[in-house]
MOPAC internal coordinates of N, CA, C and O (Angstrom, degrees):
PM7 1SCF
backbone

  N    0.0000 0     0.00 0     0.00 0    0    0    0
  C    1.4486 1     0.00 0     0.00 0    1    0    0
  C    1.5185 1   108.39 1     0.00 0    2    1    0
  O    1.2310 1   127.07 1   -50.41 1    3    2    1
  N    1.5707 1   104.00 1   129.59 1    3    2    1
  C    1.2565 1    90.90 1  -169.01 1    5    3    2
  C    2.0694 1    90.73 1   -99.55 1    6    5    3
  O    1.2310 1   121.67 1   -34.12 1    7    6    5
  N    1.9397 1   114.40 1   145.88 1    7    6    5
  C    1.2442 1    95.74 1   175.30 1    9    7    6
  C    1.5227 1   124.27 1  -113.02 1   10    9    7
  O    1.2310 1   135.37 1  -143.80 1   11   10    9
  N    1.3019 1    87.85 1    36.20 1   11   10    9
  C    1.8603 1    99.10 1   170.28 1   13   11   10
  C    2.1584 1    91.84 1   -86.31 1   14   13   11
  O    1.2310 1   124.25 1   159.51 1   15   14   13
  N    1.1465 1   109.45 1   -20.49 1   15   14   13
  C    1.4528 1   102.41 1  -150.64 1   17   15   14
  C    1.6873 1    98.81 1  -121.47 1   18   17   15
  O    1.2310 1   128.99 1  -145.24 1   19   18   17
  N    1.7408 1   100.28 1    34.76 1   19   18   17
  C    1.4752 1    86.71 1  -153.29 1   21   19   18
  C    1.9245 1    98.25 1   -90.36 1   22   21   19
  O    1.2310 1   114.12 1   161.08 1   23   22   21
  N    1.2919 1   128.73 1   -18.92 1   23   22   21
  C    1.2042 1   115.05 1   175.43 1   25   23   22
  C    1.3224 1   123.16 1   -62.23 1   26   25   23
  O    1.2310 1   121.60 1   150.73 1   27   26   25
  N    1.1894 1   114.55 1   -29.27 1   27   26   25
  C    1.3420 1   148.54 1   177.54 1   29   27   26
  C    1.7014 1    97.83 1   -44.73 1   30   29   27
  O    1.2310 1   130.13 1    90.11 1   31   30   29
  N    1.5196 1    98.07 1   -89.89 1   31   30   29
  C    1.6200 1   118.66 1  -171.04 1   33   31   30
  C    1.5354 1   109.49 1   -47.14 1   34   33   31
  O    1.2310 1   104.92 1  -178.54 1   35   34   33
  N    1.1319 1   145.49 1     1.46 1   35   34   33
  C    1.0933 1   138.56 1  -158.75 1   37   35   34
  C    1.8580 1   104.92 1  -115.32 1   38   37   35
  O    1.2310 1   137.25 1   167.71 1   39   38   37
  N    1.4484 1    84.19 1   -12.29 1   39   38   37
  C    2.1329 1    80.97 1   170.40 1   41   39   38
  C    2.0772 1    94.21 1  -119.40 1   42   41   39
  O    1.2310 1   123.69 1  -146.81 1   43   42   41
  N    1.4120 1   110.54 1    33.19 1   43   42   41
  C    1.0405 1   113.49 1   166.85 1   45   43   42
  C    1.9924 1   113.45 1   -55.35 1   46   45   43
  O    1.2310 1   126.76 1   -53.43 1   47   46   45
  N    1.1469 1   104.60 1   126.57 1   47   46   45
  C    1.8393 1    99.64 1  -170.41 1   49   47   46
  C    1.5717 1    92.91 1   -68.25 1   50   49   47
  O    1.2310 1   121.50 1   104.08 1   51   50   49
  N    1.5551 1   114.73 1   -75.92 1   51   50   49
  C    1.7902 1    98.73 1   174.16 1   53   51   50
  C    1.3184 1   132.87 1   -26.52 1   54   53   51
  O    1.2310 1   121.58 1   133.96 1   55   54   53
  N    1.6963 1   114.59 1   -46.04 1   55   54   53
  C    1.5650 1    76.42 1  -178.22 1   57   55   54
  C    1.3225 1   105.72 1  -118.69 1   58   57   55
  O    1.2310 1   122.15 1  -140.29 1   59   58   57
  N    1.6108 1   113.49 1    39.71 1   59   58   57
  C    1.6094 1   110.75 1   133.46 1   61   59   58
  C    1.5449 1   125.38 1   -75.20 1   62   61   59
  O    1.2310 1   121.33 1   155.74 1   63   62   61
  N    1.6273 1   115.07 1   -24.26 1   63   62   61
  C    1.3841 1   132.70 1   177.97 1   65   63   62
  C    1.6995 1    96.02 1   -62.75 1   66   65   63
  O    1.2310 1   122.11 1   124.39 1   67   66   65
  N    1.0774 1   113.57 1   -55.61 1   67   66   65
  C    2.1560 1   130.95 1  -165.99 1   69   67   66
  C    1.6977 1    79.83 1   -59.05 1   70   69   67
  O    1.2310 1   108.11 1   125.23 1   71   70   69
  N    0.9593 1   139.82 1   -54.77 1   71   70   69
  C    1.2859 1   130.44 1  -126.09 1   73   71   70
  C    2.0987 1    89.80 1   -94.83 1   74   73   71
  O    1.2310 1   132.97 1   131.05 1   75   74   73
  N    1.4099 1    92.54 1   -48.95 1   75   74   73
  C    1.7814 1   103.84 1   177.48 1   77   75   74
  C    1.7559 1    88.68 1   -56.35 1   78   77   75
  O    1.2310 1   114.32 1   123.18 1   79   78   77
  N    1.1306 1   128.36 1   -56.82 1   79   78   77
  C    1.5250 1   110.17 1  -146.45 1   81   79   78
  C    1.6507 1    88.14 1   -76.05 1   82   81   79
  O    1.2310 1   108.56 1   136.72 1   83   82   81
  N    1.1688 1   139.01 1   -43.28 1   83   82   81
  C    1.2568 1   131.13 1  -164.22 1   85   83   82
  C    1.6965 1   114.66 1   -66.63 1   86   85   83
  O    1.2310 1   122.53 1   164.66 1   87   86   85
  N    1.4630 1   112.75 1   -15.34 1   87   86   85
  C    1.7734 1   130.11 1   155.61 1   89   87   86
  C    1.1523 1   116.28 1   -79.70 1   90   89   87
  O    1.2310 1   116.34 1   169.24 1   91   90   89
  N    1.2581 1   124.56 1   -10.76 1   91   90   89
  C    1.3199 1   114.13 1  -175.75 1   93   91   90
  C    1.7258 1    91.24 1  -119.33 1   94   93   91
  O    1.2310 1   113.95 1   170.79 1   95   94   93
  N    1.1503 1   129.05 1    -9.21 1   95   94   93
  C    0.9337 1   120.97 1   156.76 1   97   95   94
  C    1.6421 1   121.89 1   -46.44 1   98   97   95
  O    1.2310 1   129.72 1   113.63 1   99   98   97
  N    1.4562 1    98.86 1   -66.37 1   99   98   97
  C    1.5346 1   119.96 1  -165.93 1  101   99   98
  C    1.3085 1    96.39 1   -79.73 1  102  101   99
  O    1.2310 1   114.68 1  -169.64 1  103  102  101
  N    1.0398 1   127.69 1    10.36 1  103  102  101
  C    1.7428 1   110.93 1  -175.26 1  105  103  102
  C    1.6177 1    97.28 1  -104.61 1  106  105  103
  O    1.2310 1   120.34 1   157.03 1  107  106  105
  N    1.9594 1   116.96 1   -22.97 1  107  106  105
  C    1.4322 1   106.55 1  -179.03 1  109  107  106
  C    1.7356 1    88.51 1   -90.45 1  110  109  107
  O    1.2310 1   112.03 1   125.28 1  111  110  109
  N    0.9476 1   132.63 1   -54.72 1  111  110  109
  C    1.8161 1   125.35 1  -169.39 1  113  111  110
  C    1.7331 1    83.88 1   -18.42 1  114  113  111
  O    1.2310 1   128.87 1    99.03 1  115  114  113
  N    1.3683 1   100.52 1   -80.97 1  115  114  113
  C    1.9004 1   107.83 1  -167.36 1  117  115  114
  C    1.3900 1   106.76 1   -31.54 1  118  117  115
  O    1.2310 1   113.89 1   134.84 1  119  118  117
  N    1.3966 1   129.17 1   -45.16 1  119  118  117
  C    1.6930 1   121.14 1  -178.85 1  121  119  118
  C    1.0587 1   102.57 1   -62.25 1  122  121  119
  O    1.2310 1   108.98 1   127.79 1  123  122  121
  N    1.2990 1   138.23 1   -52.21 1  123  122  121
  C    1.3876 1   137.43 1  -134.61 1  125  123  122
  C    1.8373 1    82.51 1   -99.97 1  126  125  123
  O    1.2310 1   109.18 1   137.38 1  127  126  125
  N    1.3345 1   137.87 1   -42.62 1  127  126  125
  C    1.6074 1   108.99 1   167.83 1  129  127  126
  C    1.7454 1   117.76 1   -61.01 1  130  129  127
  O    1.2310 1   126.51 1   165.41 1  131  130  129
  N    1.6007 1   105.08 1   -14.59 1  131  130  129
  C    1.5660 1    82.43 1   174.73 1  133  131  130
  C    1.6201 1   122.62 1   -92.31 1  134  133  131
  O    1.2310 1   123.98 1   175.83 1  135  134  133
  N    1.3637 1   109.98 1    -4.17 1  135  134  133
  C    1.3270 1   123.03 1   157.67 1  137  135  134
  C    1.4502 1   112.38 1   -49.91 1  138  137  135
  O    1.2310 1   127.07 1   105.62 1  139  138  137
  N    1.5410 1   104.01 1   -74.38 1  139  138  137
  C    0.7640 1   104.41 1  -177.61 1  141  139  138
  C    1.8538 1   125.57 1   -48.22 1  142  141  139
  O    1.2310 1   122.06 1   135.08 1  143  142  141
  N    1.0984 1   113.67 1   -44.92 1  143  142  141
  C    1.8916 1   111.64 1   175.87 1  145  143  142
  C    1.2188 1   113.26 1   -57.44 1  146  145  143
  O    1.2310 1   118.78 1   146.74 1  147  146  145
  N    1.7429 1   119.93 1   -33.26 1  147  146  145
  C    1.2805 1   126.39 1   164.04 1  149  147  146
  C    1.5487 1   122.13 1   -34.17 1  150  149  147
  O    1.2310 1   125.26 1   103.41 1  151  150  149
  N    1.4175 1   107.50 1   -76.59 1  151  150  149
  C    1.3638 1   118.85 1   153.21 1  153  151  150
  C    1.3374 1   124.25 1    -4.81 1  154  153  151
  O    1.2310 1   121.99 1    85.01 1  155  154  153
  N    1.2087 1   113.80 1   -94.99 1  155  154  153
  C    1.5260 1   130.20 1   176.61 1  157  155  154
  C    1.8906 1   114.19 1   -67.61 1  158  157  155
  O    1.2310 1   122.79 1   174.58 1  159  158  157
  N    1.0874 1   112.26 1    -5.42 1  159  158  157
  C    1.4262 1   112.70 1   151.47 1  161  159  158
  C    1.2890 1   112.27 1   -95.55 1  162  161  159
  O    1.2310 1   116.54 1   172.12 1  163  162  161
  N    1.8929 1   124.19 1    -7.88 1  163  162  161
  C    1.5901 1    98.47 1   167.50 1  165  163  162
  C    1.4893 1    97.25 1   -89.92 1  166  165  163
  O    1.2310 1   121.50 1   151.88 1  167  166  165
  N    1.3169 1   114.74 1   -28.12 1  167  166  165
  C    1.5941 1   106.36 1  -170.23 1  169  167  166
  C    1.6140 1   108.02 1   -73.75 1  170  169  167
  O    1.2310 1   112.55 1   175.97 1  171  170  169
  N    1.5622 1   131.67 1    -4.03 1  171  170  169
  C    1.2599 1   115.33 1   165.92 1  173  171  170
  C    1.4541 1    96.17 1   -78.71 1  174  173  171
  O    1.2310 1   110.08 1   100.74 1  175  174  173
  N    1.1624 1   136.22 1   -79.26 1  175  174  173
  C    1.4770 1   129.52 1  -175.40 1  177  175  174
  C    1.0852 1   125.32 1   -43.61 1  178  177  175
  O    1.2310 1   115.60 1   168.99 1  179  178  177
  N    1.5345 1   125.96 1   -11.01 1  179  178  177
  C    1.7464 1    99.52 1   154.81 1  181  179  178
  C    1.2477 1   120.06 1  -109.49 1  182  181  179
  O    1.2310 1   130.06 1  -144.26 1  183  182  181
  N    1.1918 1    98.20 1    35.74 1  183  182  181
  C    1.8246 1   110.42 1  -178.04 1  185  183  182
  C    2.0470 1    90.24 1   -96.76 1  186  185  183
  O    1.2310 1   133.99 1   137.66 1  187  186  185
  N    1.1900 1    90.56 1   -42.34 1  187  186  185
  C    2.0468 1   102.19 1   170.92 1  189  187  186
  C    1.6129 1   122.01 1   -83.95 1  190  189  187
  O    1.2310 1   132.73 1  -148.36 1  191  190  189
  N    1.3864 1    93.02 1    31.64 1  191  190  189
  C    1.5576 1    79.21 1   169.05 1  193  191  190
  C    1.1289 1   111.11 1  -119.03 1  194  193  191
  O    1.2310 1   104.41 1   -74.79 1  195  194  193
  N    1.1097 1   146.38 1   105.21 1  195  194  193
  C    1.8756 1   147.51 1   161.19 1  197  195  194
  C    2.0563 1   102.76 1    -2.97 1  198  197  195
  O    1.2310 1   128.89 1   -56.17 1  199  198  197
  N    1.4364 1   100.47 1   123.83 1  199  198  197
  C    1.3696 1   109.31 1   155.96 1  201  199  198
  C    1.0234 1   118.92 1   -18.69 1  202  201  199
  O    1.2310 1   128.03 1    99.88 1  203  202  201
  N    1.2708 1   102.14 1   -80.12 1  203  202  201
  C    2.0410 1   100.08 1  -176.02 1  205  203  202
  C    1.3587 1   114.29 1   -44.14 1  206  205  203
  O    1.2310 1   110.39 1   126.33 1  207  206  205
  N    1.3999 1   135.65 1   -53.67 1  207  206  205
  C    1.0729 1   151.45 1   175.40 1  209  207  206
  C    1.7412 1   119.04 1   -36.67 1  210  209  207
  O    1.2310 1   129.42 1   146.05 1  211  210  209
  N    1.4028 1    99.45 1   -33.95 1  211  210  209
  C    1.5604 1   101.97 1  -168.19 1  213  211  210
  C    1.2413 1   124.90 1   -70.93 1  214  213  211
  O    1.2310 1   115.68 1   155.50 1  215  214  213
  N    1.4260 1   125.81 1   -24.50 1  215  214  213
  C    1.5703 1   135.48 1  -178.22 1  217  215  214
  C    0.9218 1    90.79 1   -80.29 1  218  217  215
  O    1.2310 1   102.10 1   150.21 1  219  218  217
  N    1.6250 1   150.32 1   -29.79 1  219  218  217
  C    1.7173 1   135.60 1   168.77 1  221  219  218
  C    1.1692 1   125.51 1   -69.19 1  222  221  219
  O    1.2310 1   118.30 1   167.42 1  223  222  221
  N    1.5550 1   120.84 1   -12.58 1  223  222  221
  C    1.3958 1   134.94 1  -150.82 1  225  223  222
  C    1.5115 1    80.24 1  -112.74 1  226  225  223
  O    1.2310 1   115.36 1   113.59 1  227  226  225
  N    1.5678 1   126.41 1   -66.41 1  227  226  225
  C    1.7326 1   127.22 1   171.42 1  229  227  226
  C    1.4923 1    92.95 1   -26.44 1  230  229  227
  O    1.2310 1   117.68 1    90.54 1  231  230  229
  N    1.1637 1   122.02 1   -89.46 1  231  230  229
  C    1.2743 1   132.03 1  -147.92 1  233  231  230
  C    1.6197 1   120.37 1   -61.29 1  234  233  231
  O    1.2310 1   119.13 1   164.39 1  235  234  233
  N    1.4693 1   119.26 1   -15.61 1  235  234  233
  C    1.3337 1   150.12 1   156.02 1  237  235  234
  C    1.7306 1   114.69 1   -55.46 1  238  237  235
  O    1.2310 1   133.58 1   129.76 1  239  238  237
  N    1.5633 1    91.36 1   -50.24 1  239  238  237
  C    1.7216 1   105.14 1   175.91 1  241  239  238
  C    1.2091 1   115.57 1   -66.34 1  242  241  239
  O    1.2310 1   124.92 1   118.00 1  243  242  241
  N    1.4751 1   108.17 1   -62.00 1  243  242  241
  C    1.6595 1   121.49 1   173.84 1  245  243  242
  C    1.1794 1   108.18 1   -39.01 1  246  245  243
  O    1.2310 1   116.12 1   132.76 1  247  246  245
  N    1.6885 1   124.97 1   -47.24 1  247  246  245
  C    1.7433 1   131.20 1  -173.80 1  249  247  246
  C    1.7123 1    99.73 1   -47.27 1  250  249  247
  O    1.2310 1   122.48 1   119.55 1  251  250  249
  N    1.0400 1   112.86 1   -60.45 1  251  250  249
  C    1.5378 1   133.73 1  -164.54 1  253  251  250
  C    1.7319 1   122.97 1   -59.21 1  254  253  251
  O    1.2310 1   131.07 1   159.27 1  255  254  253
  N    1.7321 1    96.23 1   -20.73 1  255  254  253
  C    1.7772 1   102.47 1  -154.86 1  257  255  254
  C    1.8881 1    62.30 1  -116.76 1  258  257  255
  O    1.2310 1   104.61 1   162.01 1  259  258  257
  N    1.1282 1   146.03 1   -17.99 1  259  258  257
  C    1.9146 1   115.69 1   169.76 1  261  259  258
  C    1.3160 1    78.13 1   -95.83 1  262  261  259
  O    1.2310 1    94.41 1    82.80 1  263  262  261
  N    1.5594 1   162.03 1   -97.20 1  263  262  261
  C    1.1980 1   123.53 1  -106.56 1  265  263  262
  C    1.9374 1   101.69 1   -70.05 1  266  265  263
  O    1.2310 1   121.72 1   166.68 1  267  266  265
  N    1.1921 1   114.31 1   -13.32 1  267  266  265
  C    1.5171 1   105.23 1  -176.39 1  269  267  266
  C    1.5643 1   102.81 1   -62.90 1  270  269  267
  O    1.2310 1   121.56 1   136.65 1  271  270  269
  N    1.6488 1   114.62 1   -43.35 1  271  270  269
  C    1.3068 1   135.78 1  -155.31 1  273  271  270
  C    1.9569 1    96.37 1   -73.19 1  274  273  271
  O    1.2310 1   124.45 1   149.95 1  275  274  273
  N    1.1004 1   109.06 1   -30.05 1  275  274  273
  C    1.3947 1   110.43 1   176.06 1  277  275  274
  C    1.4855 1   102.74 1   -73.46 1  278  277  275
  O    1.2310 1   122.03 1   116.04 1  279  278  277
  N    1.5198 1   113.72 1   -63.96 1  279  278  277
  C    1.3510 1   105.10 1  -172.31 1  281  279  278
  C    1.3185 1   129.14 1   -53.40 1  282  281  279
  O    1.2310 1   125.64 1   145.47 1  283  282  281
  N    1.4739 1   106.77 1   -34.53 1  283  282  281
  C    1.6031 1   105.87 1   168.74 1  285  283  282
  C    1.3457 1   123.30 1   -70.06 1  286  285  283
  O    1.2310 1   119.35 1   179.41 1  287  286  285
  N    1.4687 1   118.85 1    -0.59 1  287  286  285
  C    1.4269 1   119.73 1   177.80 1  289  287  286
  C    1.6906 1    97.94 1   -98.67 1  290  289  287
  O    1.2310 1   115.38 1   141.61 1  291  290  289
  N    0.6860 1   126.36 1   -38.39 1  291  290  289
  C    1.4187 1   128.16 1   155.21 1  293  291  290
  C    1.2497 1   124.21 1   -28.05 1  294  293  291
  O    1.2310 1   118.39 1   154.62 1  295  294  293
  N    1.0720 1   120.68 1   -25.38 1  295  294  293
  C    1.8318 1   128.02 1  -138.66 1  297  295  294
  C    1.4237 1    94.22 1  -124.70 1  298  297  295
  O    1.2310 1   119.14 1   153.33 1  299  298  297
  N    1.8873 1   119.24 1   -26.67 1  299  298  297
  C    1.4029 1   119.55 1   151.47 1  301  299  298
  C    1.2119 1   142.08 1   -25.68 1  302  301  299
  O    1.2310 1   120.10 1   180.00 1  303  302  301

């Protein structure tokens, strides 16, 4: 940075572009850790569900991952 030119550089379009991509960077990292906790918070809870229980809980899940799968086709 040069600071003879510094009022200047600061409505620079590049590194307003550097600065957007480096937020939109960190804004998917953050999705993709809440995926990830997702995950392993469904796999702690169906590690606790009683045998009998589990083919309702499958079939509960499955309900949930088509109506999402509908709605996002919707959203096309």
């Amino acid at each position: 940075m040069y600071y003879n030119q510094y009022p200047y550089n600061i409505f620079n379009p590049a590194l307003l572009q550097q600065i957007e991509q480096q937020n939109y960077h960190q804004e998917q990292q953050q999705q993709i850790l809440k995926m990830r906790k997702a995950i392993k918070d469904y796999i702690e809870a169906a590690r606790q569900v009683a045998p009998e229980y589990q083919q309702a809980a499958i079939n509960q899940c499955l309900e949930e991952i088509l109506l999402q799968a509908v709605n996002n086709s919707n959203q096309l």
